[in-house]
N, C-alpha and C positions, 0 to 999 in steps of 0.2 A: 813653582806654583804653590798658592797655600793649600794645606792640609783641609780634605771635606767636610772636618769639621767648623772650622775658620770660613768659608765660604757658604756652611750652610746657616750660620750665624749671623755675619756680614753681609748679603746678599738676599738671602728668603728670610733670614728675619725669625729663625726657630729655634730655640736652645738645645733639642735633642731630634734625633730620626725619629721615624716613628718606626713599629715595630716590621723588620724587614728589609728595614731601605738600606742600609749602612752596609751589610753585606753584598748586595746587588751594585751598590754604589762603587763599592771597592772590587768589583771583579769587572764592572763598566769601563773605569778607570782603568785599570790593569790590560785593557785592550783583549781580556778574554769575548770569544762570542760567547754570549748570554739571552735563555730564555727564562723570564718573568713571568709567573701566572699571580697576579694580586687581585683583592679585590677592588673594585670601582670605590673609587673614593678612598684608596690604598697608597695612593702617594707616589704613582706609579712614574709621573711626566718629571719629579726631581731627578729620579733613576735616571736619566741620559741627559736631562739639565745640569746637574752639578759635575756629570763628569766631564763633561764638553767645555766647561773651565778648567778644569785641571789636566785635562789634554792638550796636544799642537793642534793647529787646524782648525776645520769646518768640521762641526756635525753637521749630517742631513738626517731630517727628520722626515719620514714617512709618514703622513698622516691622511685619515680617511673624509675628512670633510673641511672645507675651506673654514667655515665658523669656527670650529676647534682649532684650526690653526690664527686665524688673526686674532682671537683670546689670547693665546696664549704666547702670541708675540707681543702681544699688549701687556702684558703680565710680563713679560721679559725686563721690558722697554722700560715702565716702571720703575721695577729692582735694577735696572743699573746696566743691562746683560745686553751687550750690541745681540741683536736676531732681527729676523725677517724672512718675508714669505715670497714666493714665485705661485700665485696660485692666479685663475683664469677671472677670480673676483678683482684683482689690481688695476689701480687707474696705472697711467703712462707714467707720472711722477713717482707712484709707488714702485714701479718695477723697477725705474731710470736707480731710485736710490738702493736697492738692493744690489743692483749690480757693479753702482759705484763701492760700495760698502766691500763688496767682493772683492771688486778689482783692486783696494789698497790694502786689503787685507784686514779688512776690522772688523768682521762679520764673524763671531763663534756657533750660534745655529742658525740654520738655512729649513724652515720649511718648504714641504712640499709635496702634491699631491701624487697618489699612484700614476695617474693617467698621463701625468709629465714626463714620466718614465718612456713613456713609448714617442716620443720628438727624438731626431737624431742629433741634437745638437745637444741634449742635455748631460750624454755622457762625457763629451768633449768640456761642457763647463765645468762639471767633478771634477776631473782630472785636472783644470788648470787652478781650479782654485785651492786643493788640496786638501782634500776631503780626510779627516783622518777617522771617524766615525761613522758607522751608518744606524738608524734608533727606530726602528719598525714601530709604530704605537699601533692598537689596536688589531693586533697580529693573527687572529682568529680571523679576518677576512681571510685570506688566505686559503680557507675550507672552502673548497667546492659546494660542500654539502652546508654550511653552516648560511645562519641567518641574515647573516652581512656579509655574503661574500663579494668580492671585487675581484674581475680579470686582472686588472691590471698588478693589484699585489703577488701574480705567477712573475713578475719581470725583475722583484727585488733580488730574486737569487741571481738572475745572469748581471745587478747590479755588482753585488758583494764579491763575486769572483772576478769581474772587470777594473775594479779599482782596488783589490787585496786587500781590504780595511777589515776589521774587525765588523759585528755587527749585533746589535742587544736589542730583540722584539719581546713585544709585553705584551700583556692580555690580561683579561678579567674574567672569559666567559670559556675556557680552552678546557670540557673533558679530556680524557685521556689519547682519543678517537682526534679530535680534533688538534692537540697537543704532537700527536706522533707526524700529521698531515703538516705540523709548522715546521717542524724537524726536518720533516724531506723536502718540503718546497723551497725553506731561507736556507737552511744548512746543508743541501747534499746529504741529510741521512747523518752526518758525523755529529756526533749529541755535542750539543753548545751545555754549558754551566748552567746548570736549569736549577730555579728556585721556583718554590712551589709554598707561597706565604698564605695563613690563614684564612679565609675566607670571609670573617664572621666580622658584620659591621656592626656593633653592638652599642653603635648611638644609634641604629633605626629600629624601630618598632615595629613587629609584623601583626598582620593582622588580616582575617578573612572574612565572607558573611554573604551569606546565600541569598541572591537577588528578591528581594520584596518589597516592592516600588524601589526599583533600581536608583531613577531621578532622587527620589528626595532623600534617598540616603545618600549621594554624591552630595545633595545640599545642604544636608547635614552633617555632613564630615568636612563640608568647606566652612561651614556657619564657625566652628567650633576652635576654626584655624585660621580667620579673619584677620586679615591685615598679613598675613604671612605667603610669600611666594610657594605655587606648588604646578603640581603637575596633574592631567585628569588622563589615564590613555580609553579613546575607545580602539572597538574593530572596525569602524564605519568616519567613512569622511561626514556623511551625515549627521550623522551624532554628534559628531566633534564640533557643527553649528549648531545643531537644536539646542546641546548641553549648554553650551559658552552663551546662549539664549540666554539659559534659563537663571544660569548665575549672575550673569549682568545684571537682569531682571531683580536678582535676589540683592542686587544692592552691594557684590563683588565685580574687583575690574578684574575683565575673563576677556579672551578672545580666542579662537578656534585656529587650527595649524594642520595641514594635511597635503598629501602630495599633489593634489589638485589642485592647489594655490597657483595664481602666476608667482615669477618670482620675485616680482621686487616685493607684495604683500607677505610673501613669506618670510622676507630679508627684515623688514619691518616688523613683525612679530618678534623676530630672532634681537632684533634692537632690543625692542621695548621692554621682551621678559630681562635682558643683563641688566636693561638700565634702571629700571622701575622696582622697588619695594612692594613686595604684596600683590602682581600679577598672577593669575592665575591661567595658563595656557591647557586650554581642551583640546588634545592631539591624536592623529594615528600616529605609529610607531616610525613614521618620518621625522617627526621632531626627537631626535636621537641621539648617536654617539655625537653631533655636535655642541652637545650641551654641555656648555662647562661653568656654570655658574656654581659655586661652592654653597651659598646658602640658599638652597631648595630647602623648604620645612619639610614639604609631604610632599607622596605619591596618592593619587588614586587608580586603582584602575575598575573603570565602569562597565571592562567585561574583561572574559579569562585573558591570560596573555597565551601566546604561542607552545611556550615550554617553561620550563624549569629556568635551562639560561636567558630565555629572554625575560623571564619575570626578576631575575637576579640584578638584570642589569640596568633592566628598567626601574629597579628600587632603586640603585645602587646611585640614580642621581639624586638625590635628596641626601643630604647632611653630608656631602663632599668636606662644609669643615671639621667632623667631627663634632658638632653640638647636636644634640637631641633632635631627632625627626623621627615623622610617623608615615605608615602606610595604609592602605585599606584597597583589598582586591574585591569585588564582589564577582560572584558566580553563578551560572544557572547551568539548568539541563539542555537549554539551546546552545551555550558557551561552549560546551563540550560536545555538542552535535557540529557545530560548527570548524571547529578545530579537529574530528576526526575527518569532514568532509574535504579538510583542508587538505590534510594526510595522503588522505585513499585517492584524493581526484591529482596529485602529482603526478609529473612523469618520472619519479624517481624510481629506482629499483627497486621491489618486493624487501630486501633485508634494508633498504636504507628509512622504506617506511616502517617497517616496523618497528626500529630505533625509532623514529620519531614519537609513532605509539607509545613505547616506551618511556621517553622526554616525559610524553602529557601526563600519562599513569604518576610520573616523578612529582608533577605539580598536581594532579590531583591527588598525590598521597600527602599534598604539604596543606591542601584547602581541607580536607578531611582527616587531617590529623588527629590522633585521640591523645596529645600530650605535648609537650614545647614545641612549638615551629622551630624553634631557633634550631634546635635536635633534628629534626627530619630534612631541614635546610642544608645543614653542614654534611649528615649523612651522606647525602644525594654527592656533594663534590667529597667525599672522603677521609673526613672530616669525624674524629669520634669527640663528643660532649658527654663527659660524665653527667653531669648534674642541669637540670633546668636553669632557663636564662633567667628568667622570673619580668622577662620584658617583653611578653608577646600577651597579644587579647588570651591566648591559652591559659598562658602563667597566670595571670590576672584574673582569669576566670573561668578554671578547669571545668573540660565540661564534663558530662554525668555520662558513664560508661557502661558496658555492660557486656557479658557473656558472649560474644559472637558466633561460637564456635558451631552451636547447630543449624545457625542461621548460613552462615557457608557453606556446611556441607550440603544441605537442603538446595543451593546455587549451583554449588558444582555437580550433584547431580543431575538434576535438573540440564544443566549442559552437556553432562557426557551423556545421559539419556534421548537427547535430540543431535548424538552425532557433533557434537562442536561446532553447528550452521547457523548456529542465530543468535542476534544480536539484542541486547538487554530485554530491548520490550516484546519482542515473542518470550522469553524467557522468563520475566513478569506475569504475562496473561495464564502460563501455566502454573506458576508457583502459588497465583491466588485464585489461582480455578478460575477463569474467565473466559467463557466457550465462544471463543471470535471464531469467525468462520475460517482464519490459517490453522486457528487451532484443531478444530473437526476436521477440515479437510486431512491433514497430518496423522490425524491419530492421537495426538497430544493429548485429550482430553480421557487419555485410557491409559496415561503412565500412571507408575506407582506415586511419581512426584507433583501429579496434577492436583491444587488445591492444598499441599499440603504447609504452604506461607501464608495462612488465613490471619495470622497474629501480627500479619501488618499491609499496612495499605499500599495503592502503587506507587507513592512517592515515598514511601519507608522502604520498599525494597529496590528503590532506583538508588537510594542511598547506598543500601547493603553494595550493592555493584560496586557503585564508583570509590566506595572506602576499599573493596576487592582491587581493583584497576588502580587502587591508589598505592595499596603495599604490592603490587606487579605480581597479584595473585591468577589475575587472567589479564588476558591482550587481546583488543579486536586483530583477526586476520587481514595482512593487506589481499592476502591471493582468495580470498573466502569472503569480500565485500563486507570486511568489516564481523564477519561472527566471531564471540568470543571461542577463545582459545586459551583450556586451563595451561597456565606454567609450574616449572618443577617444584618452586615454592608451595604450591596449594597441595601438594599431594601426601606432606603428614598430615596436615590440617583436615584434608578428607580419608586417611584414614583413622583418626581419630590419635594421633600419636601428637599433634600439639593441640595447644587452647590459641583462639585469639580475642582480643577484645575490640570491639567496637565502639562508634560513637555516637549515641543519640542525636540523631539530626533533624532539626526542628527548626522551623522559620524563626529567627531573632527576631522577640516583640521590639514594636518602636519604642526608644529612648526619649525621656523625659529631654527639653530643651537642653545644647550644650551646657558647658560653658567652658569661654574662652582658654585657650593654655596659654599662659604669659610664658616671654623667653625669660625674664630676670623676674629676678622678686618686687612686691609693689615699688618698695622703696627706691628700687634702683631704675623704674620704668622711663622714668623723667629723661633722666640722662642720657638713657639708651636711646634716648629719643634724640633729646636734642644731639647727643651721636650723629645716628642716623640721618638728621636736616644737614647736618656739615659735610657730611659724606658725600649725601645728593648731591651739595650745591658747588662743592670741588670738581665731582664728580660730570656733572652739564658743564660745567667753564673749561672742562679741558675734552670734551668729547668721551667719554668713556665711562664702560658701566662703572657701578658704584661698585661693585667686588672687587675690582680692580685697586681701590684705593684702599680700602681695608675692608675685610670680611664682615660676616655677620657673628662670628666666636670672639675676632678682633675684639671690634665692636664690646659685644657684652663681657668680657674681659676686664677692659678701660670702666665699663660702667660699672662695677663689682668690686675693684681693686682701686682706683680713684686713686691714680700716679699722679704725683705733687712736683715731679723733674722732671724733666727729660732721661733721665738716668733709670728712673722710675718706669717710664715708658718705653724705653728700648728693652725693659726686661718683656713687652706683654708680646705673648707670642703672634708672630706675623708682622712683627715691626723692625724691619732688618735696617740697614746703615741709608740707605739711599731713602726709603719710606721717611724713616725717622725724622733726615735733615728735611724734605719736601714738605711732611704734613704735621711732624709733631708738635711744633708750637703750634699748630693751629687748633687740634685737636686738646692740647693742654691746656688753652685756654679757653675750652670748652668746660672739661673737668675742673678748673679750678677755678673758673667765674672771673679769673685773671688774667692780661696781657702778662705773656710769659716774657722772660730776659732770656736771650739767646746767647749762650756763649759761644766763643770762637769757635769757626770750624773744624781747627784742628780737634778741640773739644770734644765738639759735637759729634766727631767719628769713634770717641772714645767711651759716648754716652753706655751704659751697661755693664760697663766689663770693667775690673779693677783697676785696668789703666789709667781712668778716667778720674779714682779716687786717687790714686798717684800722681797724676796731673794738678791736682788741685795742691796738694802739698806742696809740690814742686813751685808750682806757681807762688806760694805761701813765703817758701824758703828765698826765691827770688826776690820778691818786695822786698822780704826785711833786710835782703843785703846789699840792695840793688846800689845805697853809696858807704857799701863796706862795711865791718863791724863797729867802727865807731860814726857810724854815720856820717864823714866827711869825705869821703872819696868821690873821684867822678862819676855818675851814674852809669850803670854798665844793667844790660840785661840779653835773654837769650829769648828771641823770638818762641810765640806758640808752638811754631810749628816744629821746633825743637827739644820745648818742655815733652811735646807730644810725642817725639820721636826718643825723649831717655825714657820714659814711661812705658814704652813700647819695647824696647829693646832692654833697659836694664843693666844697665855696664856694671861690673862689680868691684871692677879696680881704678884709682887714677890715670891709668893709660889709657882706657879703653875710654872713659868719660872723654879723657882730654881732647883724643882721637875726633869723637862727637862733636864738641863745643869748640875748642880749639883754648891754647893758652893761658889767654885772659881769664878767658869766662871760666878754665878752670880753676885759676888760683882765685878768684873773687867767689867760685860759689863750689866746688869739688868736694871737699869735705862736707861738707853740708847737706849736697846732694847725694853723695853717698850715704851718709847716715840714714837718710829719707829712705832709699833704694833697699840699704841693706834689712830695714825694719821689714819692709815689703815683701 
C-alpha cells in the first residue's frame, strides 16, 4: 500500500497533515485502538479515511446522523475512494449497490448508523465481509450524561470484541469525565493510544454582547456578512421562524430548521444549505453534528447555548476549511435563567447537576471574560495560552476594568449572612438596600450587609454575580433550589488574601452601519466569483453540493494565486489526483480566460510533483531520437504511459531501464534517458 503520505497527496489533494493528524494516522494504521479528542473542524474524518486505504478490508464507520454520513460518502466518491452507506435514508437501488460493492470486495468504508447495531443480521454481515477496522466518529455520544448521547452507541463495545478488530473513536467535545466514560464503554477500561490535539481554532473569531434589541443585532451581524453561508442558533423552535422572518424580510436568503419539522422539509433545508452559496439557516440545536459543510463563514447564536461544550461545538461549524470565520453569541439574564431552570428541573442526580452548573459558570466565565476569550476558552479544556490571541472582540477591544475585590467580598458576605439560601436577586435587594417584603419578613434589612452596594445599580450587581459564577466563585445549589453556594476559590478573595479584577459591564451602544467583510481582496473578487458560478453550475449537473467540488479556501486559493497549468493547480491545496483530472481544465479555464490543452492522462496523474517535469523531458528526449541520432532510422517510440512509469520509478542503470522498456527501446533511447534520470 502507498505510504500516508503519497495517499494523502493523491487522493485528498493536501501537501502536508495538519497539526495532529499524522501521528493519529499512524497509530490508526498500525491497527493500534486509538482515542482522538481534536477539535471540530480538526481534521478528524481523514484520521480513519486514509487509514482504511492503507489497511486490508472494510472499515466500518460509526456514525451519528445519516446526513453526515452520505456527505461524506459523497466526498469519498468524489476523491476516487470506493465507500458507501447502509443507513434507513437509502432507496432499494442504493442499498442493492452497497451490498453488491461488498459482496465482490470493493468497498474500503462502509458507513453506518448506531441503531443498525441492534438488527441480528448485521453482525453476521461484519464478519463475512471482513471488517478489519472499526472508526467510532463522534464518540462523546457514548456519555449517558452528555449532550448527544445515543443508546445505541453502548452496543459498539460488544461490536469491537465480536469481530477482534482494532477500533479508533474521535471526538471533539470529550472532558475528562466524559473521556474516561469512552474508555470504559468502547475499550473495556484498557486505555486505547489516546491523543489529546489542541483545541484552539484560530481561523474563528469569538466574540460576545449582551442582548439589546437581540433581533436587530442578529441583523446586523448578518447584514455585515452578506452573501456568505452561516448559521443563527436559537433556544425556541419559534424563534427559529420569526428570526428566519425577519432576515428574509431583510433582504437575506434564510429559512428556519428545528425538530418539529416534518421530515422531508427538514431533508430539504439540509439540501439547500450544502448546495446554495450564502444561505443562511435559523435553527434549534437539531441542526447539528450533521453539518458537514466546510465553508460556514459565521455562527450566531441568538441566545446563550447550553454549556461550554455545546457552545464549542456549535462554533466549531463554521470555517471547517480553515479560512477565516466569525461568531457572535448574545446573552441576557433570562438566557441564564433559563439554562439554570434547565439544570435544576432534570432528573439527573444532585452531583451530575451540579457539574452541569458548573459547565454554565465555564460559559459564563467566557461571555464575561475580563481579557482574551481565546485564554478562558482553551483554559476551560486545559489548555494553557501565554500571550493573547489578538483575534477575539476582546483583543480588539479591551474592555475597561476595574478593582473588584471589595465588590466580592461585600457578595460573599452578603451570602454567608443569609445562610447560603438565596439566589442572586434576594441577594441584590439586600446589597442595595431594597426593603421588599422577603426582605423584612427575614430580617435582612437589619444585617450589617443591607444597603451597603449603593455604588451600583441592580443590573451592575447582577453583573458582579455572573462574572462570580463566571470564574466558579459561587454555584447555584442543585439540592437548595438553586441558592448560591460560595466555592473554595472565593475564600482568599473574602478573606482579603487575593485581588480580583472585574469587568465594567455595560450595554454595547449601536454600531454605525457595517460593512461588508470580502473573502479576497477587491482585485481578486471577480474571479472568486466567477470561481464560485463554475462550481455551482458542475456542482447542479451532477447532483451534489458545491463543497463537494472544491471548497470555499480551494476556491480563494486559485483566485489569489492564478495557476497557469495544470501542474500549477494540483499544487493548490484540496486538489488531489482524481479532482484535478475531473475539474481542472475546467476550472483553468476559468482562471486563465483560456481553453486549456489537456495533456495525456498518464500526464495528468503526474500534474504537481516532479515527476511530471521529468516526464516532459523524457518526452523531449523521445522526439529527438524517435528516428535515431542521425535522424534516418525507423521510428521507434515508448508509449506515455511508459514515459510516465520511468519518471515514476527512476531506474539508475541500463538494466533496470532495459527491464522497463525492453531492448529496443533501450538501445534507441537508454543513454539518453539515463542522462535525463541521473540529472534528476
Amino acid at each position: 500500500m502507498p505510504p500516508a503520505q503519497d495517499l494523502l497527496s493523491s487522493v485528498f489533494g493536501f501537501d502536508a497533515f495538519r497539526p495532529g493528524q499524522e501521528d493519529i494516522v499512524a497509530a490508526v494504521a498500525a491497527g493500534r485502538n486509538t482515542l482522538a479528542i481534536m477539535p471540530t473542524g480538526g481534521g478528524k474524518s481523514l484520521c480513519y479515511q486514509l487509514p482504511a486505504l492503507m489497511r486490508d478490508g472494510v472499515t466500518v464507520v460509526i456514525s451519528p446522523l445519516i446526513a453526515l454520513m452520505r456527505d461524506q460518502v459523497r466526498a469519498l466518491t468524489e476523491a476516487g475512494v470506493a465507500a458507501g452507506a447502509l443507513t434507513s435514508g437509502n432507496t432499494e437501488d442504493e442499498t442493492r449497490a452497497v451490498f453488491d460493492a461488498l459482496d465482490v470486495g470493493n468497498l474500503k468504508l462502509l458507513y453506518m448508523a448506531p441503531e443498525r447495531l441492534a438488527s441480528g443480521g448485521t453482525l453476521n454481515l461484519l464478519r463475512r465481509v471482513g471488517v478489519g477496522l472499526i472508526a467510532v466518529d463522534e464518540a462523546h455520544c457514548v456519555s449517558q450524561w452528555g449532550h448527544d448521547f445515543r443508546p445505541d452507541y453502548l452496543r459498539i463495545g460488544d461490536l469491537r470484541r465480536a469481530l477482534d478488530v482494532p477500533l479508533a473513536a474521535f471526538t471533539a467535545t470529550a472532558d475528562a469525565e466524559t473521556r474516561d466514560e469512552i474508555v470504559a464503554r468502547l475499550f473495556d477500561g484498557a486505555a486505547p493510544q489516546t491523543f489529546l490535539r489542541g483545541f484552539d481554532r484560530p481561523n474563528i473569531h469569538l466574540a460576545f454582547s449582551p442582548k439589546d434589541k437581540p433581533r436587530q443585532q442578529i441583523l446586523t451581524f448578518a447584514a455585515a456578512r452578506r452573501g456568505q453561508s452561516g448559521i443563527v442558533y436559537c433556544a425556541t423552535r419559534a424563534k427559529t421562524e420569526t428570526l428566519a422572518a425577519a432576515l428574509t424580510e431583510a433582504g437575506h436568503l434564510a429559512c428556519a430548521y428545528h425538530g418539529g419539522m416534518e421530515a422531508g422539509p427538514r431533508r430539504d433545508v439540509e439540501a439547500r444549505f450544502q448546495q446554495e452559496d450564502g444561505l443562511i439557516v435559523v435553527a434549534t440545536v437539531a441542526f447539528g453534528m450533521g453539518v458537514d459543510k466546510p465553508d460556514i463563514r459565521w455562527v450566531a447564536h441568538a441566545d446563550l447555548p447550553k454549556s461550554i461544550e455545546a457552545y464549542y461545538q456549535e462554533i466549531g461549524r463554521a470555517g471547517r476549511d480553515g479560512a477565516p470565520s466569525e461568531t457572535m453569541t448574545l446573552y441576557g439574564a433570562d438566557d441564564i435563567r433559563l439554562r439554570r431552570a434547565q439544570i435544576d428541573e432534570s432528573l439527573a442526580p444532585p452531583e451530575r447537576r451540579a457539574a452541569d452548573h458548573a459547565r454554565l459558570n465555564a460559559l459564563l466565565g467566557l461571555a464575561e471574560a475580563p481579557g482574551c476569550r481565546r485564554q478562558t476558552l482553551l483554559a476551560y479544556f486545559g489548555e494553557a495560552v501565554p500571550e493573547s490571541c489578538g483575534h477575539c472582540d476582546l483583543c480588539d477591544s479591551p474592555p475597561a476594568r476595574f478593582d473588584g475585590t471589595e465588590a466580592v467580598q461585600k457578595a460573599l458576605s452578603a451570602m454567608l449572612r443569609t445562610g447560603e439560601s438565596f439566589g442572586t436577586g434576594h441577594l441584590v435587594d439586600i446589597l442595595t438596600g431594597s426593603e421588599t417584603d422577603k426582605v423584612r419578613a427575614r430580617g435582612h434589612d437589619r444585617l450589617p450587609t443591607f444597603g451597603v452596594g449603593r455604588e451600583f445599580d441592580r443590573r451592575g450587581w447582577q453583573a458582579v454575580f455572573r462574572q462570580m459564577m463566571g470564574r466558579d466563585l459561587v454555584r447555584p445549589d442543585p439540592e437548595r433550589h438553586g441558592a448560591l453556594r460560595m466555592m473554595q476559590a472565593a475564600r482568599p478573595i473574602l478573606k482579603g488574601e487575593q485581588t480580583i479584577e472585574l469587568r465594567r459591564d455595560t450595554i454595547a451602544a449601536a454600531k454605525a452601519r457595517p460593512v461588508v467583510k470580502a473573502l479576497v481582496s477587491e482585485e481578486d473578487a471577480p474571479l472568486l466569483s466567477a470561481l464560485k458560478a463554475k462550481r455551482r453550475a458542475l456542482a447542479e449537473a451532477a447532483g451534489v453540493p458545491a463543497y463537494i467540488i472544491f471548497t470555499d479556501r480551494t476556491l480563494i486559493e486559485m483566485a489569489e494565486t492564478r495557476p497557469q497549468s495544470l501542474d500549477e493547480m494540483a499544487r493548490i491545496g484540496g486538489v488531489g489526483a482524481t479532482k484535478l483530472d475531473r475539474y481542472g481544465a475546467a476550472f483553468l479555464e476559468v482562471v486563465t480566460g483560456a481553453s486549456a490543452e489537456l495533456p495525456h492522462p498518464a500526464r495528468r496523474r503526474l500534474a504537481g510533483r516532479d515527476a511530471g517535469d521529468l516526464f516532459d523531458r523524457l518526452m523531449e528526449v523521445q522526439s529527438r531520437l524517435s528516428r535515431g541520432e542521425d535522424g534516418c532510422d525507423k521510428p521507434l517510440s515508448c508509449s506515455a504511459s511508459l514515459v510516465a512509469k520511468l519518471a515514476e520509478l527512476r531506474p539508475r542503470d541500463m538494466d533496470a531501464l532495459t527491464r522497463l522498456v525492453g531492448a529496443r527501446r533501450a538501445d534507441r533511447f537508454g543513454r539518453a534517458f539515463l542522462e535525463v534520470l541521473s540529472e534528476a
